[in-house]
N, C-alpha and C positions, 0 to 999 in steps of 0.2 A: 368661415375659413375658405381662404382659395383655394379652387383648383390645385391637385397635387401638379401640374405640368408649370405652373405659376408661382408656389410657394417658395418661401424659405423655412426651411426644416431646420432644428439645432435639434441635437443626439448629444446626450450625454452619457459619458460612457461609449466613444465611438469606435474606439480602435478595440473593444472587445468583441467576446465571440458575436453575443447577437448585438452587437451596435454594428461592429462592420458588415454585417449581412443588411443591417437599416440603410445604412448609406448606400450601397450596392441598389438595392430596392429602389431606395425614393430619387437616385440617382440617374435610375433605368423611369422612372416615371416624368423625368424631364424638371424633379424639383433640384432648387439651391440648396446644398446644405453644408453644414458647418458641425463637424464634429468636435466633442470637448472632451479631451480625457487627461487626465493626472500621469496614467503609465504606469501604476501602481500594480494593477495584474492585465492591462492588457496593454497591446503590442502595436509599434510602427508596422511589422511585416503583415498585420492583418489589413490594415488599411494601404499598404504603399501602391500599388496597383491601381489604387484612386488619385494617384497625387498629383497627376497633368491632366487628370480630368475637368473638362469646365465646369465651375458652379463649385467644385469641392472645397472643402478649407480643414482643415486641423487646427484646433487651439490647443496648446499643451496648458491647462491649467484647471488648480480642485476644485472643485464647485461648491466646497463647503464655505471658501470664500468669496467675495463678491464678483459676477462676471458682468461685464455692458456687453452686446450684443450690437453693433452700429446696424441702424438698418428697420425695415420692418420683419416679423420676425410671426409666422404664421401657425405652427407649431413645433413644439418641445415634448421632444421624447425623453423619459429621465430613466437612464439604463446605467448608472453610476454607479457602482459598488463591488464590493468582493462578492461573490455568491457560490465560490466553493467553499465547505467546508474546510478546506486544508488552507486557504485564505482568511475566511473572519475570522475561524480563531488561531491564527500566528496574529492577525489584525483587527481584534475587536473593537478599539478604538472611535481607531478610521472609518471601520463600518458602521458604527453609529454614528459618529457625526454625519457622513455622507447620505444616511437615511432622516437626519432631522436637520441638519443646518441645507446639505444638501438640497434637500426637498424644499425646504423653506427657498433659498437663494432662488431655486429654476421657478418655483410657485411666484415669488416677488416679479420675476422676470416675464414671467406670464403675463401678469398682473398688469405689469407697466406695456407689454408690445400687444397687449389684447389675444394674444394668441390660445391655442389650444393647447392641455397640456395633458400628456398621456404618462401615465405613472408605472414605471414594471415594477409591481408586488412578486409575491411568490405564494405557492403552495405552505411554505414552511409556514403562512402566519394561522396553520390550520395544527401546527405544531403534531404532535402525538394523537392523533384524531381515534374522537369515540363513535365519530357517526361516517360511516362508510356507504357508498363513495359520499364526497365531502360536496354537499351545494352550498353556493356563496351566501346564503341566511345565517352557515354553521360561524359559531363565533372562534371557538378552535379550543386547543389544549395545550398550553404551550407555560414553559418552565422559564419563569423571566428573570432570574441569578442562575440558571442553567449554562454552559459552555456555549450553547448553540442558540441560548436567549439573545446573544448581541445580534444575531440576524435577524430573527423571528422578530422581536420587540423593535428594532429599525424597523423593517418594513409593515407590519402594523401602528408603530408613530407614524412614519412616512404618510400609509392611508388615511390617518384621522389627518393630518393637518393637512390632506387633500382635501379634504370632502369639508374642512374648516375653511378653507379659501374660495370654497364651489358655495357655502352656504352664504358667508360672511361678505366678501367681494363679489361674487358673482365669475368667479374664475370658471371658464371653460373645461372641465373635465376628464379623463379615462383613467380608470383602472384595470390593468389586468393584473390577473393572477395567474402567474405561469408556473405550471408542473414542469416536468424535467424533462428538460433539453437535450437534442444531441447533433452532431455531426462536424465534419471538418471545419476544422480554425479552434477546436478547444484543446488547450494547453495540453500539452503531453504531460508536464506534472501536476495535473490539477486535483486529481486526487479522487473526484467522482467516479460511482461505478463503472461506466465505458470507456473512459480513457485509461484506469484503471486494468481493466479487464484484459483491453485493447494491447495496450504495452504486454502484459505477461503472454499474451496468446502469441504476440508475434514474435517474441523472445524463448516461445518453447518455456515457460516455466508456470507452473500451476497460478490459474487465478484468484485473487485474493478476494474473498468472502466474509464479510463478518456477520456474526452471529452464527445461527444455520441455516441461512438463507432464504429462509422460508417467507423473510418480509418483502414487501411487494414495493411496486413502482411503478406509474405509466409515464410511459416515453415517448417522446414526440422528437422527430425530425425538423432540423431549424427551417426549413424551406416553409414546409407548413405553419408555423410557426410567426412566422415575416406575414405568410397571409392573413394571419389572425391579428397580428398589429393595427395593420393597415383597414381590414374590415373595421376595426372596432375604433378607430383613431376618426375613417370618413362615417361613421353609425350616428346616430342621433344618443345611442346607448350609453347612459354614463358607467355605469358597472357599481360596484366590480362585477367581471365576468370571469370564469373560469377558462383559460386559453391551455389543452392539453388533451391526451387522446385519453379516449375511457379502455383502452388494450391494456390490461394489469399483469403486470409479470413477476414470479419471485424472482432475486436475488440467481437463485439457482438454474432458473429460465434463463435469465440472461447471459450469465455466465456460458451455458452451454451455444446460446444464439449468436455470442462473438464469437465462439470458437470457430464457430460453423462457418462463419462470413471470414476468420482470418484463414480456415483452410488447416490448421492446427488445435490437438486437442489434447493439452498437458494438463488437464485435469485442475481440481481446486487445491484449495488450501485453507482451513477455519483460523480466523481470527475474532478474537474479541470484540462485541459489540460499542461501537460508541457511546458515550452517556446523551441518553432523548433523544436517540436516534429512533424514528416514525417505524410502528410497526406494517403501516396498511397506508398507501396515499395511489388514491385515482379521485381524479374530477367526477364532479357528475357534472357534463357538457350541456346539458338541455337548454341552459340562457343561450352561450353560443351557436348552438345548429338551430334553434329556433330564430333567436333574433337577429343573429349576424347572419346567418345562411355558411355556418362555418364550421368543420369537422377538420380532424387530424386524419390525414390520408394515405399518406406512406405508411407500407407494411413494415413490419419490424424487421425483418430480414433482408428487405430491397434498403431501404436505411444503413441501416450496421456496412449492409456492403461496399455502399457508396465509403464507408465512414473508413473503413478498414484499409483500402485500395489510395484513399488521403493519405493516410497512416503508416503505411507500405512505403510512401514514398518522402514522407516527412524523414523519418526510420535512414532511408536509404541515403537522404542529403547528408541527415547529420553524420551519418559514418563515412 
């Protein structure tokens, strides 16, 4: 692979939360790149701020069908998909197809420009996990006719027919496994805990909780996040690698830690747990901080703030 100040990058999935932080990135790194998104859950206004920039491109189109690429084409990042809950399942479908035609289509593409191609999996393929925290050996526990099977089972299809086109072709590689995300540009109705959370704290109305809160989560800031891409995209490292902070927090933790960062404290509210919703999910990071030289670095409270002060002012357009 060339020099990232050399390359041409395609991002699929660009105009999303963490595609448009990719393009920003490899943009400020002096690469060409070409973002591909359908529109389906992510957004012109995430990207528009790129659109007289040189080297930048938008393709509006699904990846589940066929794309050409004019050009040489250096690496493919494949960040295509629903991946809120309140997303794949209104759109279970879609998000299967997009983790196996999907994957297949940008894998062929690969295939054909010689390029690198870096895969965003997730944490969910660790489903309901019996081994805490979870290292990427663990095979997972995951309900495959479950509600929340159409993500988990995508993106475990997705890594087998990676790691079939790394064996069988000779396809350049990366997997990561990304825990949960956070920071400005993610949808106000997206339905995950901090934007969630976020909305009710700055609306003065109790934060919405389910279960009793007592289930955990490590959250990582997108900035760190983009660092860990990009480590693991220029690494010799095929993965999968665990990209995600090992800082575990309940439900409850959190709740209280936006409160704090929005400046307002309207208390909770219990709702009913999801079906196979994960009781326990932290990385165990040891492949990352050893191999990559890569840790999640932002405190949870300098984060949420930054996230909250976005939000403050997202809040204030729309009214």
């Amino acid at each position: 692979m060339r020099p990232l100040a050399e390359a041409h990058v395609v991002i699929t999935g660009g105009a999303g939360f963490l595609g448009s932080y990719l393009c920003e990135r490899f943009l400020r790194e002096g690469s060409r790149v070409t973002a591909v998104d359908n529109l389906l859950t992510g957004r012109r206004g995430n990207i528009a701020h790129l659109g007289d920039v040189d080297g930048f491109a938008l393709v509006e189109h699904d990846v589940t069908k066929h794309l050409d690429v004019p050009g040489d084409v250096d690496a493919i990042l494949h960040f295509a998909s629903p991946a809120s809950p309140i997303d794949y399942l209104r759109l279970p479908i879609p998000t299967m197809k997009v983790g196996a035609l999907g994957t297949h289509n940008m894998l062929g593409l690969a295939k054909a420009k010689g390029a690198r191609f870096l895969l965003a999996s997730t944490s969910e393929v660790y489903g309901d996990p019996q081994v805490h925290p979870q290292p990427e050996s663990y095979w997972g526990h995951v309900n495959p006719i479950g509600p929340r099977g159409v993500y988990d089972e995508a993106k475990r299809f997705a890594e087998a027919l990676t790691f079939a086109y790394h064996r069988s072709h000779g396809v350049d590689v990366r997997v990561a496994r990304i825990f949960n995300t956070y920071g400005p540009r993610m949808r106000m109705e997206d339905g995950r805990a901090v934007p969630a959370f976020m909305n009710a704290a700055l609306g003065d109305v109790p934060l919405p909780v389910h279960g009793d809160g007592t289930q955990t989560r490590s959250l990582s800031y997108v900035d760190d996040m983009v660092d860990g891409f990009l480590a693991l995209l220029t690494h010799d490292e095929v993965g999968p690698v665990n990209l995600g902070s090992p800082f575990e927090v309940t439900m409850l933790e959190l709740a209280e830690a936006v409160q704090d960062a929005c400046g307002s404290h309207p208390g909770v509210v219990l709702h009913p747990r999801p079906v196979d919703d994960p009781q326990v999910r932290r990385p165990d990071t040891t492949l990352a901080e050893r191999v990559l030289g890569w840790r999640a670095a932002t405190p949870l409270a300098e984060g949420l703030a930054r996230t909250a002060a976005w939000w403050r002012e997202q809040r204030s357009t729309a009214a």
